[in-house]
C-alpha positions, 0 to 999 in steps of 0.5 A: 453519519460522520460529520465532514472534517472526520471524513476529511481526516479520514481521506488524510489518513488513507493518504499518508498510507499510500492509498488514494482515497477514492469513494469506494474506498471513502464508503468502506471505511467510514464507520457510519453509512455514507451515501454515494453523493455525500462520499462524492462530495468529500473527495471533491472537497479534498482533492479541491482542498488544502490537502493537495497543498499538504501532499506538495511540501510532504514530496520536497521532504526528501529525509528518507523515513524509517520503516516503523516495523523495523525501524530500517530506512527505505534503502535498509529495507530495499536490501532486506526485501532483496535478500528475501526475494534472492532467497525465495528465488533460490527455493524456487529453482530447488523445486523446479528442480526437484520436480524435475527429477521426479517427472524424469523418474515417471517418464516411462521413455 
């Protein structure tokens, strides 16, 4: 069994990726069995805990952060992810298209 710190660490961790540590998620990716009250008591803990303090001065650090896959600020990687959603659009209406064509050639009207 996990002592508490670790389980605490480990909702930090689920937290500074995005994910809000809950008990499923708490059960799922300890590396001991942890019991539903034990995992009960941990997110009570750290919901009650300084964490939630940790969490308010993390928001007024407006500094954006690069993406560390590509090393691109949020707003360089917006604009990558828009150019590849414009792209997969594009060979999507190319599909359509061609699908399209080849119901128009089956059509026996």
């Amino acid at each position: 069994m996990q002592n508490t710190q670790d389980l605490l660490r480990l909702c930090e961790q689920l937290s500074a990726k995005g994910l809000a540590p809950s008990v499923a998620m708490l059960r799922a990716k300890a590396s001991d069995t942890l019991t539903l009250p034990q995992a009960i008591k941990v997110i009570q803990r750290y919901k009650s805990g300084e964490r939630a303090q940790a969490v308010e001065t993390k928001k007024d650090n407006t500094e954006p952060k690069p993406d560390t896959r590509n090393n691109l600020t949020p707003e360089e990687r917006i604009e990558q992810l828009e150019e590849q959603n414009k792209q997969l659009n594009d060979r999507l209406l190319a599909i359509e298209h061609c699908l399209a064509g080849i119901s128009r050639q089956q059509d026996p009207k």
